[in-house]
N, C-alpha and C positions, 0 to 999 in steps of 0.2 A: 338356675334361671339364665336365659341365654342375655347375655351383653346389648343393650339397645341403641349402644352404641358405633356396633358391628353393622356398616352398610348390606343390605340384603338387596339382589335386586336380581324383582323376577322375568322371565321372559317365556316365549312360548317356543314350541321342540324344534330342534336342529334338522335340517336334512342336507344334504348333497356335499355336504362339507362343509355345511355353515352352521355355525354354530345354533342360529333363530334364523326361522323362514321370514318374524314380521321383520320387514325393515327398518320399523319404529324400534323394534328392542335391538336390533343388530346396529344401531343408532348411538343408542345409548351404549353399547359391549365394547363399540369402536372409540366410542370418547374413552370409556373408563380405560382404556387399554392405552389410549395415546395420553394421558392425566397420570398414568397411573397409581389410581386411586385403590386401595388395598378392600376389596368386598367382600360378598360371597353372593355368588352362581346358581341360581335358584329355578330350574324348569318346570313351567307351571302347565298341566296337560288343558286349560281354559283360560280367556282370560277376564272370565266374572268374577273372582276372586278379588280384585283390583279395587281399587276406590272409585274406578269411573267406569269399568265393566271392560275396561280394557287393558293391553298389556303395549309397553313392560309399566311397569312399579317399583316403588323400593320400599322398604321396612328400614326407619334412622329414626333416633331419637326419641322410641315410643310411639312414633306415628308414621302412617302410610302416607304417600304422593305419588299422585299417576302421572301419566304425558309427559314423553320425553324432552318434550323442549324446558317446559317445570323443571323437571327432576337435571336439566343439565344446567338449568339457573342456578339454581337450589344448591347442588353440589359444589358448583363451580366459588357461590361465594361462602358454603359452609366448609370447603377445606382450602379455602384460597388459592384455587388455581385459576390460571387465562390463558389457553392454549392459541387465545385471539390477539391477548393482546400487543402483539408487531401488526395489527393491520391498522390500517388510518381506517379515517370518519369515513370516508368515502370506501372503503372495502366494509367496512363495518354495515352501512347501509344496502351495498351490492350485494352481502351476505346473505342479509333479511330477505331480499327479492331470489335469492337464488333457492334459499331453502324455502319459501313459498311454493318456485318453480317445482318443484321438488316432490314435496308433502301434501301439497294440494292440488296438484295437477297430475303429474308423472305416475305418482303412486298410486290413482284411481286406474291409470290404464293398465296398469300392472294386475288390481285386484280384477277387474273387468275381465283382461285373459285368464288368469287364476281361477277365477267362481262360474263365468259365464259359457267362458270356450267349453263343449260339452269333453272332449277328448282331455286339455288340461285339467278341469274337473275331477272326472274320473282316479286321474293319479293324485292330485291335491288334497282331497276329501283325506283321504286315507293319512296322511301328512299331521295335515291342520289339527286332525280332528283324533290323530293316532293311539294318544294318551287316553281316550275314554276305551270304555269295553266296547267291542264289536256290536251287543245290540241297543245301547246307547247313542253309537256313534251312527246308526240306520233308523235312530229317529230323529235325533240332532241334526243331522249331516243338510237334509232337506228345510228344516224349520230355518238354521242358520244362512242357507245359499238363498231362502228367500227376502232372509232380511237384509243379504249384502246389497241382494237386489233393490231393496229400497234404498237403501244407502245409495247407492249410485242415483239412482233415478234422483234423490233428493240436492245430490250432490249437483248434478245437471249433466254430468259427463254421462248418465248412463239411457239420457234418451237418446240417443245418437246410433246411428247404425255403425256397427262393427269397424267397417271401411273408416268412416268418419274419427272414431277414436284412436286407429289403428295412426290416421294423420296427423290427430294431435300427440299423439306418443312422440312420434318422427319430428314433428317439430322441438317436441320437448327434447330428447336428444340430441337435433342437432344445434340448438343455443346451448344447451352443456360444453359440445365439443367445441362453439365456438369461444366461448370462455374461458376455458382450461387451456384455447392455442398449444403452443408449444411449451406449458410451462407443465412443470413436476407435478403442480398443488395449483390449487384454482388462486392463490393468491401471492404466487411466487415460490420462491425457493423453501420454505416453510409449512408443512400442515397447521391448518385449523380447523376448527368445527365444521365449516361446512364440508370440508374434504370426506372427513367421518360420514354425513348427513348425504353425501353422494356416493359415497362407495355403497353406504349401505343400501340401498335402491336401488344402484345402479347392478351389483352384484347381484342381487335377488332377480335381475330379469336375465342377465346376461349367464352366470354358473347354475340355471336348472336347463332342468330335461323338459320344460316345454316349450313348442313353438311359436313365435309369434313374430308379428310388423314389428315389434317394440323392438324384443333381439338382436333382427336384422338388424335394425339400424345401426344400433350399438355395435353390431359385427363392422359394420362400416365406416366406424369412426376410432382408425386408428389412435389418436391418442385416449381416448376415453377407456379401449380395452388396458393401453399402456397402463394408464391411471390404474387402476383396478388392479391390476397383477403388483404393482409397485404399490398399492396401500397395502393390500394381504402378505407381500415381502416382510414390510416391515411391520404390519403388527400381529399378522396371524402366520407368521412362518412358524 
């Protein structure tokens, strides 16, 4: 009988050198890495298996927990770590608004080129959806891209013409860059969580092979690519 003790924690399949394409699980992979928290590595080919139909997840204790921001409360005070705690009250609240920026905003423009651009599609589908069998995945692959689409639509980000989202992406990266300034880690000389909560997003647009306004931007904001090569130095060298 396996140990229920043993953190399990799943996520969905790797491409381009990352270990999970969603951001949410590579989220969570970059905390557990910068914590490190002793688990085990679970690639999951869906993420309906989940307790909320979504990934990542973890298996502790007897019982499942979905959403990352949960499972990073959750962990944080069941093995007693605070990778936050050197920031004041006031970084602690810039924190909350930054991963807002982030999770709520950023990461729609990202799904938006991901599911909607027909050409990143094309290559995406195959990715996302790689783990089922090929005529699984040719009936899935459509039912799923129409439900992102609602997802967006419901979100608000996705009534918007192309151009328009393409703007608010740019602006979302450029308050990134302007925050992070000249410093190492978005809160001085030190990572914390939201460093994790920004690389992983920020890498998910910046290290694939599709194109998009979002990208560019990022192409444009020298420190931000800094950032990013110096998180993956240090935790996924």
């Amino acid at each position: 009988m396996a140990d229920a003790s043993t953190l399990k924690v799943y996520h969905l399949p790797g491409a381009w050198g990352l270990p999970t394409v969603s951001p949410f699980c590579l989220k969570l992979d970059a905390w557990l890495r910068m914590t490190c928290i002793p688990h085990e590595s679970i690639t999951a080919p869906t993420p309906f298996a989940g307790p909320k139909g979504k990934a990542p997840w973890i298996e502790l204790d007897g019982k499942k927990l979905g959403d990352s921001t949960f499972i990073v409360a959750h962990l944080a005070e069941r093995f007693g770590v605070d990778p936050d705690a050197h920031l004041t009250s006031a970084q602690h609240g810039m924190a909350v608004a930054v991963q807002r920026l982030i999770d709520e905003n950023l990461y729609w423009t990202m799904v938006h080129d991901r599911w909607m651009n027909e050409a990143n599609w094309k290559q995406f589908r195959d990715i996302v959806l790689g783990g089922l069998a090929l005529p699984v995945r040719r009936v899935l692959g459509p039912i799923a891209r129409r439900g992102v689409k609602k997802q967006l639509e419901g979100h608000g980000i996705g009534i918007h013409e192309p151009e328009e989202i393409a703007a608010i992406g740019r602006r979302d990266v450029n308050a990134l860059a302007a925050i992070l300034g000249d410093q190492d880690w978005f809160f001085g000389d030190r990572p914390s969580t939201i460093d994790a909560v920004a690389y992983a997003q920020l890498v998910n647009i910046w290290r694939v092979p599709f194109e998009s306004e979002v990208r560019r931007a990022i192409g444009q904001t020298p420190n931000l690519v800094a950032f990013i090569d110096r998180f993956a130095a240090k935790y996924y060298s």
